[in-house]
C-alpha positions in Angstrom: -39.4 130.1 160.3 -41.1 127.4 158.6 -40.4 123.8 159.1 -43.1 121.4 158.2 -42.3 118.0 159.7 -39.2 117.0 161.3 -37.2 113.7 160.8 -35.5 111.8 163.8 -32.3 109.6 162.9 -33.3 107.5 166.4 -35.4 106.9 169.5 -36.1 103.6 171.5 -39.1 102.3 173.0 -38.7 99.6 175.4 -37.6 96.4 173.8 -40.5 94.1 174.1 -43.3 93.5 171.2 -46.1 94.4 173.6 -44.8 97.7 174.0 -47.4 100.5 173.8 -46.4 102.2 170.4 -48.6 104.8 171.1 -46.1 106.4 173.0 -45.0 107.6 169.8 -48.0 109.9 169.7 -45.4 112.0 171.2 -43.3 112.2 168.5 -46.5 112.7 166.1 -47.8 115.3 168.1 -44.2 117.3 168.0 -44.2 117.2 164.3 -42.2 114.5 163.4 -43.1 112.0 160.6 -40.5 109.8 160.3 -38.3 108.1 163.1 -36.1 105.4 163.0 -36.3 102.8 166.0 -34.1 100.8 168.1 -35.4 96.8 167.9 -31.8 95.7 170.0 -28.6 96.4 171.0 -25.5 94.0 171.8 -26.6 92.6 174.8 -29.8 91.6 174.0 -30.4 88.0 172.7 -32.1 87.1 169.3 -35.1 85.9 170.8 -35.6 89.6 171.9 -35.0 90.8 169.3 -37.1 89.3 167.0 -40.0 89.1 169.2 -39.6 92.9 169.9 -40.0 93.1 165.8 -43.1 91.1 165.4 -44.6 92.9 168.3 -43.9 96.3 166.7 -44.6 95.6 163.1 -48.2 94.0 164.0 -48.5 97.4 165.5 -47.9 99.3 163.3 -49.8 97.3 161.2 -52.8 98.1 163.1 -52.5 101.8 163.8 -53.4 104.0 160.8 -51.3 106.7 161.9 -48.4 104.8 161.7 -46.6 103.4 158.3 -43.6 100.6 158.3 -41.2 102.6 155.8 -39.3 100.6 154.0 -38.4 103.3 150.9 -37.8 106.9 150.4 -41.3 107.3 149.3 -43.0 105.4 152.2 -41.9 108.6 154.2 -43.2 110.9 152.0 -46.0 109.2 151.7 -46.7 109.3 155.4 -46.3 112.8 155.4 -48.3 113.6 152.7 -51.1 111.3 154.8 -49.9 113.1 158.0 -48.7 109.2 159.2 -45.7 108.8 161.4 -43.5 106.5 159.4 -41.5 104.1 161.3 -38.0 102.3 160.3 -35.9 100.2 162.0 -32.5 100.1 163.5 -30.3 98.0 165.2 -27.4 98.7 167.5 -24.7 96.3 167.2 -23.4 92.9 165.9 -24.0 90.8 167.9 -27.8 90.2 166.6 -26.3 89.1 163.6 -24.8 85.9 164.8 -21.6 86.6 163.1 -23.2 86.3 159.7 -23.5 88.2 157.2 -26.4 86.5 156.1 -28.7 88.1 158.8 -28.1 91.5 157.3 -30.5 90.6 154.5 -32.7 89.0 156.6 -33.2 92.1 158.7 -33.6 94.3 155.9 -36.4 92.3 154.9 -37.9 92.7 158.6 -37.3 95.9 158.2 -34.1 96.9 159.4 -32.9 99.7 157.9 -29.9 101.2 159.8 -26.9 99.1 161.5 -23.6 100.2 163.6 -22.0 97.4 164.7 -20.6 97.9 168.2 -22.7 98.8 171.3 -19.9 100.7 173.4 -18.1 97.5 173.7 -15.8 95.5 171.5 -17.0 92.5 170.0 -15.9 90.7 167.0 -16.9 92.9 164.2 -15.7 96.4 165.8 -14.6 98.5 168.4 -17.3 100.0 170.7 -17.0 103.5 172.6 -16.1 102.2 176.2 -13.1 99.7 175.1 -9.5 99.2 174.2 -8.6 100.2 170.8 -9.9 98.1 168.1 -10.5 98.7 164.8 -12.8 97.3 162.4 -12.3 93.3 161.7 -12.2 91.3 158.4 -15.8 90.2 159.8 -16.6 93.8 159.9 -15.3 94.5 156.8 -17.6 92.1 155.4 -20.0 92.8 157.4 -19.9 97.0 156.6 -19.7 95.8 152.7 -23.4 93.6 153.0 -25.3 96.6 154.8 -24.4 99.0 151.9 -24.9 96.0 149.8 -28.7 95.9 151.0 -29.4 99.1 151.0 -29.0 99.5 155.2 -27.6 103.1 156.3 -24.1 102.1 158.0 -24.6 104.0 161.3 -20.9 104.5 163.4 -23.1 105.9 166.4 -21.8 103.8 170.0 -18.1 103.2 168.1 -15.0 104.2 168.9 -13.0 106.5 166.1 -10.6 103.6 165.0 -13.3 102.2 164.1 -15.4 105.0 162.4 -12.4 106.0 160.7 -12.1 102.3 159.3 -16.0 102.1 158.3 -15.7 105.3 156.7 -12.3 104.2 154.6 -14.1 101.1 153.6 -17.1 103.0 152.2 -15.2 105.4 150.5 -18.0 107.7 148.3 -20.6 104.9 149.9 -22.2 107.7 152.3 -22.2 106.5 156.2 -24.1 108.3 159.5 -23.9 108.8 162.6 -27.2 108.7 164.1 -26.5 109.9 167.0 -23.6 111.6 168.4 -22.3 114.9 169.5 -18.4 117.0 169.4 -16.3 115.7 171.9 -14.7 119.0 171.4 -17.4 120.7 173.6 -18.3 117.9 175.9 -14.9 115.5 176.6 -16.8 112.4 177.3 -16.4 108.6 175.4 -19.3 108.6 173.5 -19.0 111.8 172.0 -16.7 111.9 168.9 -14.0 113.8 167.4 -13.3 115.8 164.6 -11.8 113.4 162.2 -14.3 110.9 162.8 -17.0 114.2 162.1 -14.5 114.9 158.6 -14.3 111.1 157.7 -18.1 110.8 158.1 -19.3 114.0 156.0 -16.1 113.1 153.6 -18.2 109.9 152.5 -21.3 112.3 152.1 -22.4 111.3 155.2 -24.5 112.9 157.9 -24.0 113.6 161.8 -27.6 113.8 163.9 -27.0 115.3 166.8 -28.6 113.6 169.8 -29.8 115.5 172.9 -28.4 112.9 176.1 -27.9 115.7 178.6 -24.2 113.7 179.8 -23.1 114.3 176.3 -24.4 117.7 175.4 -23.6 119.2 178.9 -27.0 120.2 180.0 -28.4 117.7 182.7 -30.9 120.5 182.7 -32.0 119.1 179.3 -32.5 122.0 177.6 -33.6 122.1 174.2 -31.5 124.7 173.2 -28.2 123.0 174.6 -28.3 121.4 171.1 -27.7 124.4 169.5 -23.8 125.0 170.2 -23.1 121.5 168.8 -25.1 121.7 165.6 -23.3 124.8 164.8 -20.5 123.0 165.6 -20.7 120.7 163.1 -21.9 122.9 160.2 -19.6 125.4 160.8 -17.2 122.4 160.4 -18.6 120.2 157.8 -21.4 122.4 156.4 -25.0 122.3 156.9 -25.5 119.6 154.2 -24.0 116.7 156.7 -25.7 118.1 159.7 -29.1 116.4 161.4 -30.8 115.5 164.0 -31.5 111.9 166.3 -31.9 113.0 169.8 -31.7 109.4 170.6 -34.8 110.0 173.3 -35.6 106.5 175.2 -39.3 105.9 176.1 -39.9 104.5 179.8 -43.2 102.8 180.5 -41.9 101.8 184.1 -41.5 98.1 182.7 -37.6 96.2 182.8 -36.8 95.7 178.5 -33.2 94.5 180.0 -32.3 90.7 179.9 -31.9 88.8 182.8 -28.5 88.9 184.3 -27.0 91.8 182.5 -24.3 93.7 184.1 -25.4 97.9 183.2 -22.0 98.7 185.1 -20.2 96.7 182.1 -22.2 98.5 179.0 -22.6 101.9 180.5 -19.2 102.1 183.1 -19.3 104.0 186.1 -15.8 105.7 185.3 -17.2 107.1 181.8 -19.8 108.6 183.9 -23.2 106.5 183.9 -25.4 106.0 186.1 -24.5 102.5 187.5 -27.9 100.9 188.0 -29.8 103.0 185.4 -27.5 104.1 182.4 -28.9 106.7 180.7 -32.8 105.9 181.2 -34.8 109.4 181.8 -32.2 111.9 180.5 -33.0 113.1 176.8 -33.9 115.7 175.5 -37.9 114.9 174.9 -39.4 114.6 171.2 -41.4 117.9 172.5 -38.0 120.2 172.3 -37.7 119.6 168.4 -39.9 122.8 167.5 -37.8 124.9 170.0 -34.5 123.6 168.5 -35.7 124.9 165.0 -36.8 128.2 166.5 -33.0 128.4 168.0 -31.7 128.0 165.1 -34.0 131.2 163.5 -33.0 133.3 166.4 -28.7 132.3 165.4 -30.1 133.4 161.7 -30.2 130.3 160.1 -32.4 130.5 156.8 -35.5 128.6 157.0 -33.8 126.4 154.1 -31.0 125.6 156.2 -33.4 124.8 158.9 -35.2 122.4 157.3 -31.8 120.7 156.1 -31.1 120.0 159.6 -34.5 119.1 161.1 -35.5 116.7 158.1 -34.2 117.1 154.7 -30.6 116.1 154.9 -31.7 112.5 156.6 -33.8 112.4 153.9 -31.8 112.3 151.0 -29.3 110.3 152.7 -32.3 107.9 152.6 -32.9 108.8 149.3 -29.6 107.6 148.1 -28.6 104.8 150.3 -32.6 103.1 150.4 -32.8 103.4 146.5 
């Protein structure tokens, strides 16, 4: 089995600037060389956000194994100079103000993937923990200006009346979602269902399967855990839609979350979450990626297929939707 490099759809570091982005060496050292990266999420206010920007791009800036990609061939660039290349993404509406005009303003920040709800309803969409709601005319908008600038329209954190919508709206316009798992093999919220996997791959869209141990099943945080719900989705969908974002959170022991937030509101204690600490410390680590490809050698996937679903799907998804 022979897999180069890997390609992660997400991972988060703690959301301040100063944070060490040498943590990432993790990720580097594991094999990946490109990753896209949270910079916020609903409930954090612009000023985090945008600080947490500046303080990651002048870091990358200043480490030469690191690249800000901002096209196809950044990535493959980076590889080619084993670099890590780094992208972007946000995690909700709510940083855009309810404009659309801060969708091009992030892209040129470098912002290159959006969903628009953060488990919770706002005024652009439905989030995973809510009451149904469906995609808004803000949304709509909103859904038309990120394929407009060339964003990847995530539907990771949503609910399905939602996805369903995004992926109606985009029609042939491919969508993602960046990470997410079958809630046919684990019933929880965040986990999503078959038609939301069909409309996604129907808009020649990709599902990266993430590795939260509450939503694969494995508090044991197993790499191989993954396994069952990648085959899942290709046996569903086909190989050609399936990837990989294991979503894994970095922890350097300092608070990223703003003052006064309520966890118990964005992660609720009846869907399962930890009440004081959410989801911190249980991911599947950067360092399982090599032992998920080798899984997928021993279920007799071809090394082809393999490198489909560890990098080459995202890819070209990148490849079309970047330009």
């Amino acid at each position: 089995m022979t897999v180069s490099w890997f390609a992660d759809a997400h991972a988060c570091l703690p959301l301040r600037g100063e944070s060490n982005m040498d943590q990432l060496r993790r990720h580097y050292d594991s094999g990946v060389r490109y990753v896209s990266i949270n910079v916020g999420m609903d409930m954090n206010p612009l000023a985090q956000v945008m600080t947490t920007i500046a303080g990651f791009r002048r870091q990358i800036a200043e480490r030469d194994w690191l690249m800000l990609a901002s096209t196809h061939q950044d990535i493959l660039d980076a590889a080619t100079n084993d670099q890590l290349a780094v992208s972007f993404d946000l995690e909700g509406a709510l940083p855009l103000l309810e404009s659309v005009d801060m969708i091009a303003l992030y892209h040129q920040l470098g912002v290159r993937q959006i969903h628009l709800a953060y488990n919770r309803n706002n005024s652009a969409a439905g989030g995973a923990h809510d009451v149904v709601q469906g995609l808004t005319p803000l949304g709509e908008q909103m859904v038309e200006a990120i394929h407009a600038h060339g964003i990847l329209m995530d539907l990771s954190h949503s609910q399905e009346r939602t996805a369903l919508d995004i992926c109606e709206l985009s029609g042939d316009r491919p969508v993602l979602f960046s990470h997410a798992n079958p809630h046919a093999l684990v019933e929880h919220g965040r986990n999503i269902s078959d038609a939301a996997i069909k409309a996604c791959a129907g808009t020649g869209g990709i599902i990266a399967l993430n590795g939260v141990g509450r939503f694969i099943g494995d508090e044991a945080l197993q790499p191989e855990s993954l396994l069952p719900h990648i085959d899942y989705v290709v046996q569903m969908v086909g190989i050609e839609h399936t990837a990989i974002g294991p979503d894994y959170c970095y922890d350097d022991g300092i608070s990223d979350r703003p003052e006064g937030l309520d966890p118990g509101y964005w992660w609720p204690k009846e869907a399962g979450y930890d009440p004081i600490r959410g989801l911190t410390g249980k991911y599947v680590a950067p360092e399982g990626l090599p032992r998920i490809a080798e899984g997928l050698a021993k279920m007799g996937y071809k090394d082809t297929d393999i490198a489909a679903i560890m990098r080459d799907n995202l890819l070209g998804l990148i490849k079309r939707v970047w330009g």
